[in-house]
Structure formats: C-alpha cells, structure tokens
N, CA, C and O of each residue as an XYZ file, in Angstrom:
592
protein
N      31.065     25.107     19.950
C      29.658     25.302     20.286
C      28.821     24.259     19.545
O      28.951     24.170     18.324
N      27.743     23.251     20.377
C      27.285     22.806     19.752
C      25.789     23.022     18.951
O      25.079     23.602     19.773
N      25.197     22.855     17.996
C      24.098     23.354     17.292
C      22.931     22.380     17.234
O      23.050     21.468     16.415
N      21.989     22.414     17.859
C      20.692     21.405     18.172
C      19.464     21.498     16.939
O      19.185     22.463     16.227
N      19.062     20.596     16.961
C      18.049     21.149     15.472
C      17.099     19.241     15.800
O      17.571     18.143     16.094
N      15.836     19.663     15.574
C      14.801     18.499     16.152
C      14.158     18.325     14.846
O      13.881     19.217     14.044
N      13.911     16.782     14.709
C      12.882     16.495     13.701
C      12.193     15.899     13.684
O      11.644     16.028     14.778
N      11.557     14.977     12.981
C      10.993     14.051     13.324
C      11.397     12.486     13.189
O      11.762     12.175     12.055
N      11.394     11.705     13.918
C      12.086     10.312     13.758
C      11.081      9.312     13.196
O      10.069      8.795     13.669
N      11.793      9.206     11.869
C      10.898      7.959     11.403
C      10.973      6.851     11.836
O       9.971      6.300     12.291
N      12.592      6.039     11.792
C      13.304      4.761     12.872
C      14.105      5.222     13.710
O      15.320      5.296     13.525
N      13.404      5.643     14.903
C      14.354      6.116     16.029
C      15.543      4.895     16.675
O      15.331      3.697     16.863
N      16.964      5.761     16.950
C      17.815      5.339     17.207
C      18.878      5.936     18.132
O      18.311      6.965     18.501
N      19.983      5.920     18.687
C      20.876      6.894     19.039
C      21.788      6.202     18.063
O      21.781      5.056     17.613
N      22.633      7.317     17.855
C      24.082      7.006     16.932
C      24.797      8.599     16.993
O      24.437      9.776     16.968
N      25.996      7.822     17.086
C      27.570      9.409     16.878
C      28.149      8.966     15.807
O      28.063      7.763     15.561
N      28.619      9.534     15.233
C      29.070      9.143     13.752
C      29.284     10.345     13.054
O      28.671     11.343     13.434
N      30.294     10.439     11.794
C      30.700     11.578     11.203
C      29.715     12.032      9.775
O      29.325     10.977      9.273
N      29.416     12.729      9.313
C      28.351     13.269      8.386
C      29.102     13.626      7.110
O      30.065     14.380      6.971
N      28.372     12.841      6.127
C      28.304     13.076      4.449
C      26.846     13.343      4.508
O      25.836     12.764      4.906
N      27.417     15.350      3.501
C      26.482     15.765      3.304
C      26.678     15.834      1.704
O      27.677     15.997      1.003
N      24.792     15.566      1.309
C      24.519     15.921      0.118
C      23.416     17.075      0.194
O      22.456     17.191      0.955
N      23.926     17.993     -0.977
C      23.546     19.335     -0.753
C      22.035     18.698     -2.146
O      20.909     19.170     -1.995
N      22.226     17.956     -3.001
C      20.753     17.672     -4.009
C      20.410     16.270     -3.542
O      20.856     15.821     -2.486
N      19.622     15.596     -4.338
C      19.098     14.438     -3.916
C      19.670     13.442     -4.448
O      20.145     13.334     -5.579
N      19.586     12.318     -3.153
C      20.367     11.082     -3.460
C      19.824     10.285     -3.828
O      18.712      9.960     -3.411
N      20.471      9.709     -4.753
C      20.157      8.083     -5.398
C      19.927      7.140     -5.566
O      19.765      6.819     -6.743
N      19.773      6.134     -4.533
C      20.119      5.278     -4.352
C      20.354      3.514     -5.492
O      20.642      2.319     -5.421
N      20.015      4.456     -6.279
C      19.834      2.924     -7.714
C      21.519      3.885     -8.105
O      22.536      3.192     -8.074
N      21.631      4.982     -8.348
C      22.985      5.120     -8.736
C      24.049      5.136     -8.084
O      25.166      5.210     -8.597
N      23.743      5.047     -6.526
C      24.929      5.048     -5.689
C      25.285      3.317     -5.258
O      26.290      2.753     -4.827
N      24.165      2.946     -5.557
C      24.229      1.790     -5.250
C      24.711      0.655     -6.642
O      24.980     -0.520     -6.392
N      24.754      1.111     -7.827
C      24.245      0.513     -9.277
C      25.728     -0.786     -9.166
O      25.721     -1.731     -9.955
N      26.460     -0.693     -8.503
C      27.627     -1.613     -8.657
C      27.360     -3.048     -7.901
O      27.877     -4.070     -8.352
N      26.517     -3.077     -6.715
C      26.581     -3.301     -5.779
C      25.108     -4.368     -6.506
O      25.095     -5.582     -6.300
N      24.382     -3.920     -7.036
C      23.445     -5.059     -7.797
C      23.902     -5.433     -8.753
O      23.688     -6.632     -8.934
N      24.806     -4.667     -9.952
C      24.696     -5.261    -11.197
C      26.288     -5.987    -11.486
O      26.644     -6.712    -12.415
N      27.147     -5.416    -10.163
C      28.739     -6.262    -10.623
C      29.191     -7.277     -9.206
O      30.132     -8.061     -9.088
N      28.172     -6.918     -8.290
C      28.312     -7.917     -7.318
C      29.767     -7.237     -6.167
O      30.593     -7.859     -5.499
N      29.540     -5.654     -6.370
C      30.281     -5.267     -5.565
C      29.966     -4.890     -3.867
O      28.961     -4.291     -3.482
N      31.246     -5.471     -2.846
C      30.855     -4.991     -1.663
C      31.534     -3.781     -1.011
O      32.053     -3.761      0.105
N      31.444     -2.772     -1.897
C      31.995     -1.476     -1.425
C      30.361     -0.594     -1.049
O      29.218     -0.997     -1.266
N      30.847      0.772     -0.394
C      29.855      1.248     -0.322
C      30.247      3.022     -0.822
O      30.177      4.140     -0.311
N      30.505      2.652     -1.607
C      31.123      4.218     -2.076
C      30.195      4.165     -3.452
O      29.852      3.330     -4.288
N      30.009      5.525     -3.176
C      28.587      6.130     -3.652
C      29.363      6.471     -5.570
O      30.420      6.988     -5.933
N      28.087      5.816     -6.405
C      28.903      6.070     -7.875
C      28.205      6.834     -8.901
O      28.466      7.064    -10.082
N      26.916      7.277     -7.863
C      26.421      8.366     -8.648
C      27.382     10.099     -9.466
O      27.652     11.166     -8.914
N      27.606      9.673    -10.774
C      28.604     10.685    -11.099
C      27.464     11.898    -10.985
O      28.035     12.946    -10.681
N      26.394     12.026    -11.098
C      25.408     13.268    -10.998
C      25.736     13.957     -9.545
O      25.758     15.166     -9.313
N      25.973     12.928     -8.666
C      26.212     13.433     -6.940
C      27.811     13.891     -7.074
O      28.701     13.050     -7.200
N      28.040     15.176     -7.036
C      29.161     15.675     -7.167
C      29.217     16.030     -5.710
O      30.196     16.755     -5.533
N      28.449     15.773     -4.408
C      28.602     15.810     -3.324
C      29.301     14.361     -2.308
O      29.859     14.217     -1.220
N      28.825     13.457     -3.516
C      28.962     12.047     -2.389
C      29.599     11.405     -3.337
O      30.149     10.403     -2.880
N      29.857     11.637     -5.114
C      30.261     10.766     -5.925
C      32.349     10.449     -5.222
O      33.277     11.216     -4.964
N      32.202      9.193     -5.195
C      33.729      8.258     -5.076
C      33.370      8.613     -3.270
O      34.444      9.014     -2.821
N      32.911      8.612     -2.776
C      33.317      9.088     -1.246
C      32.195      7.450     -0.428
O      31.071      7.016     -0.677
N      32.961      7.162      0.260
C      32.232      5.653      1.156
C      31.006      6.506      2.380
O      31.059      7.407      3.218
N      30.257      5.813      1.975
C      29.120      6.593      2.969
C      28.627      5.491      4.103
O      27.788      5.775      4.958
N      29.392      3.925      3.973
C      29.030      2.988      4.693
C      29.432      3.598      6.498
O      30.463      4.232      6.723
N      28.402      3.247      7.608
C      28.824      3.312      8.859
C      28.434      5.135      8.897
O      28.216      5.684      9.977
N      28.412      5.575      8.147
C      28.056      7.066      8.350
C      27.175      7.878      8.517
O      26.107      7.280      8.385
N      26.947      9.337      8.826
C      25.537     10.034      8.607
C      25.072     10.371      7.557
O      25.547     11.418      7.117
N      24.029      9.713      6.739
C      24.248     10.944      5.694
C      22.754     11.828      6.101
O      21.776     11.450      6.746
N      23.040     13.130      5.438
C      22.657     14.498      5.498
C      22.073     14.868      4.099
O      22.874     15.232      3.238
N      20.555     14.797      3.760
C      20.400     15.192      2.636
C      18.926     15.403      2.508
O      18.082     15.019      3.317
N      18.654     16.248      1.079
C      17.506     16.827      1.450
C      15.937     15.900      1.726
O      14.952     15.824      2.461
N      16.698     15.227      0.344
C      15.631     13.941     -0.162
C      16.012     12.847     -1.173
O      16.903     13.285     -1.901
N      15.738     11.839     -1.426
C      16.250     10.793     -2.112
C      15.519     11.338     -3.415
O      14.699     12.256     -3.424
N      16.076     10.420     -4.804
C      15.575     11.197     -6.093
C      16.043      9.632     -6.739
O      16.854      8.839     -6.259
N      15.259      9.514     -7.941
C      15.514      8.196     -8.726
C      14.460      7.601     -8.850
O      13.487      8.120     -8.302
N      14.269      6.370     -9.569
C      13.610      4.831     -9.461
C      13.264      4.302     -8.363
O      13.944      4.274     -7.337
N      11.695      3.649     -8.594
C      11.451      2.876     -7.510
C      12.409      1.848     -7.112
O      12.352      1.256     -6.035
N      13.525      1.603     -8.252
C      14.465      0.398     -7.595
C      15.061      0.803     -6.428
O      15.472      0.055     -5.541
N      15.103      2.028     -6.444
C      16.145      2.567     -5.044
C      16.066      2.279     -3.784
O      16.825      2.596     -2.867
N      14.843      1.489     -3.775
C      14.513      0.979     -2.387
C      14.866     -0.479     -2.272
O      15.235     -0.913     -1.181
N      14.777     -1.272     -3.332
C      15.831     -2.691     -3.435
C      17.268     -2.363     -4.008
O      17.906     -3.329     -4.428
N      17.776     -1.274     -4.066
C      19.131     -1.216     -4.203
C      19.394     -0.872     -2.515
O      20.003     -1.855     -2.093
N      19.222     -0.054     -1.572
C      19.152      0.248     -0.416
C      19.275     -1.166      0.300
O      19.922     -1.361      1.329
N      18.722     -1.901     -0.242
C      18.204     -3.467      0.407
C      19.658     -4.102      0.448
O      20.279     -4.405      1.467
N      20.122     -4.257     -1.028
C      21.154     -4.974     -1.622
C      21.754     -4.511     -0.340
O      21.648     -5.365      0.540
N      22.530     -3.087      0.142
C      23.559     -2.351      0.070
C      23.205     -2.863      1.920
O      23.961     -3.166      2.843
N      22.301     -2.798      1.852
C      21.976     -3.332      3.619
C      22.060     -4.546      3.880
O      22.386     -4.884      5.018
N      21.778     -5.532      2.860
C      22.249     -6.971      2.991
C      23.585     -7.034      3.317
O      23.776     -7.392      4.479
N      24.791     -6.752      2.522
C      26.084     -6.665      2.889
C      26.730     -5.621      3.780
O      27.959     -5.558      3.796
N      25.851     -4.624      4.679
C      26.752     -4.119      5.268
C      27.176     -2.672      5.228
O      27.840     -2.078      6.077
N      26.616     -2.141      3.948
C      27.327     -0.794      3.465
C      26.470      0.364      3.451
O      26.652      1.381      2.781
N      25.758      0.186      4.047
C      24.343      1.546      4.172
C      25.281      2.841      5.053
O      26.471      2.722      5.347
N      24.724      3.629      5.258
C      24.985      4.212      6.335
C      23.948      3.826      7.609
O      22.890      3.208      7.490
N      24.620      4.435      9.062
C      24.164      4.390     10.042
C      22.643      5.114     10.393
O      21.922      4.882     11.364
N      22.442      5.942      9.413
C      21.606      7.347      9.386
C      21.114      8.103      8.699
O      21.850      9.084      8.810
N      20.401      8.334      8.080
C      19.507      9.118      7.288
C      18.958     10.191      7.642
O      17.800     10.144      8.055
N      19.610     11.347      7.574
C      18.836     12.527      8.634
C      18.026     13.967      7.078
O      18.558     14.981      6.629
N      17.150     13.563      6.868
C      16.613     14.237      5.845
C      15.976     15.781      6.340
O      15.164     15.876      7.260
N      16.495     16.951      5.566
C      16.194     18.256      5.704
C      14.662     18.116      5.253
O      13.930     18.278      6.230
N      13.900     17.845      3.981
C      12.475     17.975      4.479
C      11.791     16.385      4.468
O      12.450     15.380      4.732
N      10.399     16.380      4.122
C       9.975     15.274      4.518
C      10.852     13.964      4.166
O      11.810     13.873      3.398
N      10.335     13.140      4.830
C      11.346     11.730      3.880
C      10.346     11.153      2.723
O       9.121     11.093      2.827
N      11.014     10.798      1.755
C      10.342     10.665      0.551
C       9.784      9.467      0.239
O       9.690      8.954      1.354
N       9.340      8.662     -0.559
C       8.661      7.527     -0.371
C       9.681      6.880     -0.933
O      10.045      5.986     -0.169
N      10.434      6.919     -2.098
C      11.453      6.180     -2.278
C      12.355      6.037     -0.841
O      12.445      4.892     -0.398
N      12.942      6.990     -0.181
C      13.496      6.375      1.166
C      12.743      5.533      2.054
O      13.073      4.471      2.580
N      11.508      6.291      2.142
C      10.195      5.032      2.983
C      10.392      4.021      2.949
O      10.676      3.267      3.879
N      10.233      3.722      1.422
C       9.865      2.159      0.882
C      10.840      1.417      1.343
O      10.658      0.329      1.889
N      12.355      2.151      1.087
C      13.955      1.342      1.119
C      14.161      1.174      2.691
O      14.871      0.272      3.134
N      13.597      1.960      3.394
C      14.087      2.033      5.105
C      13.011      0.834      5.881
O      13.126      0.216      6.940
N      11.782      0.842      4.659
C      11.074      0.010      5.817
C      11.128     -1.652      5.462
O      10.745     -2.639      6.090
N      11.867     -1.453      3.996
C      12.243     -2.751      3.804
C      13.261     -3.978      4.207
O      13.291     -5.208      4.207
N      14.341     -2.479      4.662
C      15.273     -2.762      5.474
C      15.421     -3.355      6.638
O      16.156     -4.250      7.054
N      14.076     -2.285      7.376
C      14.217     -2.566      8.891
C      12.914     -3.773      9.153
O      12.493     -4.027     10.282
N      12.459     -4.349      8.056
C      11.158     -5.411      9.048
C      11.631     -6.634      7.921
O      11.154     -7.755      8.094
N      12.490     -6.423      6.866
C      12.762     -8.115      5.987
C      13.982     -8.417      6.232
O      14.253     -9.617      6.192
N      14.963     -7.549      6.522
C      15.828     -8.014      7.073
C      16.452     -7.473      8.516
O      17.562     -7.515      9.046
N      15.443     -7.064      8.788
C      15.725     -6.805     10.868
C      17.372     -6.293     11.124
O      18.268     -6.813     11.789
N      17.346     -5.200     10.394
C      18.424     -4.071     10.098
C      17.482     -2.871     10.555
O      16.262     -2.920     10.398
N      17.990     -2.040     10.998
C      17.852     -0.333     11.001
C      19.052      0.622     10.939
O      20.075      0.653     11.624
N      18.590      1.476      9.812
C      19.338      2.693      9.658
C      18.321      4.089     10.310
O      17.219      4.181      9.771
N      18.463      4.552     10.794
C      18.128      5.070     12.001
C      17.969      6.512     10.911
O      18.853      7.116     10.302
N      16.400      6.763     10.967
C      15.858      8.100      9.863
C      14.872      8.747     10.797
O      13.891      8.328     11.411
N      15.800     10.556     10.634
C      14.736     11.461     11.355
C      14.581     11.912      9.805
O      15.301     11.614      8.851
N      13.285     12.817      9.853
C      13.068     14.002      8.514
C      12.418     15.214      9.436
O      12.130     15.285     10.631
N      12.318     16.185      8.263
C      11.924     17.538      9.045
C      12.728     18.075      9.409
O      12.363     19.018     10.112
N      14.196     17.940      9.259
C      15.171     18.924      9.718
C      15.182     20.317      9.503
O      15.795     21.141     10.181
N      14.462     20.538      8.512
C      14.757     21.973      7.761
C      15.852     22.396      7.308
O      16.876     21.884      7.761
N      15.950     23.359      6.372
C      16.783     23.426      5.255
C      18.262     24.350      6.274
O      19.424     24.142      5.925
N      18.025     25.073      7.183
C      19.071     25.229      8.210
C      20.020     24.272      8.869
O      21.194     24.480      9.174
N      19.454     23.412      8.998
C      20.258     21.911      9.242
C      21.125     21.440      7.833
O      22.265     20.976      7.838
N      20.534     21.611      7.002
C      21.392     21.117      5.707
C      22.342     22.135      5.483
O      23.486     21.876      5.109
N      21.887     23.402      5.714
C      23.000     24.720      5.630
C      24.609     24.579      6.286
O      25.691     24.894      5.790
N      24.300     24.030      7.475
C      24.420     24.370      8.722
C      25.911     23.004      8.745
O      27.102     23.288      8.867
N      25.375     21.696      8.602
C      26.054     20.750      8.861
C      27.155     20.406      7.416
O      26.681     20.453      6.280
N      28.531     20.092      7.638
C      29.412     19.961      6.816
C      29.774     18.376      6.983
O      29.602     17.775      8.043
N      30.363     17.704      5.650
C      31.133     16.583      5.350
C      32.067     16.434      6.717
O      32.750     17.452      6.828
N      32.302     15.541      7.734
C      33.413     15.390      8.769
C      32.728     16.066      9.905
O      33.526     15.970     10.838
N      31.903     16.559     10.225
C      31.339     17.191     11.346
C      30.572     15.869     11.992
O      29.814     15.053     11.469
N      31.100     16.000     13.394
C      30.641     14.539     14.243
C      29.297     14.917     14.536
O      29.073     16.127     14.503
N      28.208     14.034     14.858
C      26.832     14.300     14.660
C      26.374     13.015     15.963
O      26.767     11.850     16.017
N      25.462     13.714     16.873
C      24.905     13.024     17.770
C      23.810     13.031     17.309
O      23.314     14.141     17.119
N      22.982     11.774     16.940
C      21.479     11.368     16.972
C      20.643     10.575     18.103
O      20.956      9.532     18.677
N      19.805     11.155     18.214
C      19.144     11.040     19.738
C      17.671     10.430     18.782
O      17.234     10.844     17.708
N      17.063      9.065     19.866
C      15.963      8.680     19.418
C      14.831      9.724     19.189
O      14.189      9.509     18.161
N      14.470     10.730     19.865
C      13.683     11.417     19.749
C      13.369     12.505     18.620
O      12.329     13.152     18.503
N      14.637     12.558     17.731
C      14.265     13.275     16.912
C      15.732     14.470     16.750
O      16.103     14.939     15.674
N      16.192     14.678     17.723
C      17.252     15.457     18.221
C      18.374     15.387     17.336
O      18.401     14.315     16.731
N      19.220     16.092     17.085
C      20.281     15.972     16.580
C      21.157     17.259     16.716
O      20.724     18.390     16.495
N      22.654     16.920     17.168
C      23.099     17.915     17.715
C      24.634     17.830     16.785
O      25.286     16.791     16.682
N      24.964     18.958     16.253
C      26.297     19.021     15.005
C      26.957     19.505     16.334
O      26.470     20.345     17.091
N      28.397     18.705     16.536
C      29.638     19.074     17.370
C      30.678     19.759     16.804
O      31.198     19.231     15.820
N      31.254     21.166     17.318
C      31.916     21.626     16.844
C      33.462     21.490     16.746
O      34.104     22.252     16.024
C-alpha cells in the first residue's frame, strides 16, 4: 500500500530514489567536515552525534529529516559536497526548511546550476511513517508517495 503525504516544494523536482532517514537534525558542517578539511570525495555522513546517518552514504539519495542543525558553514559545506557529486538527490523536510538548508540549497542551485530537489512541511507523520530503504516517489508539486 502506498502512503501519500503533500508539502510544500521549495526546488521542485521529480525523483525515485531510496530514503535515509534522520529521526534529529542534520548537519551538514559535520557530515560533511571530511570533504572540506581532508579533501575527501565520499559522501558518507561523519557526524558521530547522527546516530541515524553516522558511517551510512547519503550521496544519490532521499534524505528524510526534520531540520538541519549546526553552523552557518553548513551551507558551504553542502556546496563543497555538491561540487563533487555527493549530496543527496532530495531533501524532504518534516517541518519548515530551515535557513541553514535555505542558504545551502539556494547556493547550490543558482552558483553552481545543481538542484537537490527540497519539499518542507511534511509533518511529523511523514517522518514517523517513512523508514531507511523505503523507495520514495517525489513529485514536483509537493507530493510524495512512500512505496511499500
């Protein structure tokens, strides 16, 4: 059975792709911290605080989370991690999107003419709801549908 849940699309996109969920807020200066300061091109998340996403590759993927948390760097670490390749496909945030993601998504998508494709407003049922490996249809409009 599949489960529908609408939000709002900040960079609308379509994408199918499998979902890493973080159940607290993500990082992006700590998931990213290798990737500026050792010149690494992995995309596996090294925030040891994220006991949801810590050692797990989130590149090409959905991620699922409530809200980003950290340093204003997190939006030029996002950058770094989008320069080479290793972002995920998707950003589907349970409540608003935060300005640290703002800053990092819109830097992404107009300096280097990349998009990672961000709805927010999911509500906290959507974060309940959706698991790590659950295939995930994103629809430009806001839509998003967890496949069972």
């Amino acid at each position: 059975m599949t489960k529908t849940f609408k939000g709002r699309p900040i960079f609308p996109g379509n994408v199918e792709e499998s979902a890493e969920v973080s159940h607290v807020g993500f990082s992006p200066t700590a998931a990213y911290v290798e990737i500026v300061f050792k010149g690494s091109t992995s995309g596996v998340v090294k925030d040891h605080e994220n006991k949801d996403l810590y050692d797990r590759d989130i590149t090409g993927k959905i991620l699922c989370l409530p809200q980003s948390i950290g340093s204003s760097a997190g939006a030029c670490c996002m950058m770094a991690a989008a320069q080479i390749d290793v972002t995920p496909k998707a950003m589907l945030f349970a409540n608003h999107v935060d300005s640290l993601s703002a800053c990092g998504l819109v830097m992404v998508d107009i300096w280097l003419e990349k998009r990672i494709i961000a709805i927010d407003m999911l509500g906290q049922e959507f974060l309940d709801t959706v698991k790590t490996g659950d295939k995930l249809k994103v629809f430009e409009d806001g839509t998003v549908e967890i496949e069972d």
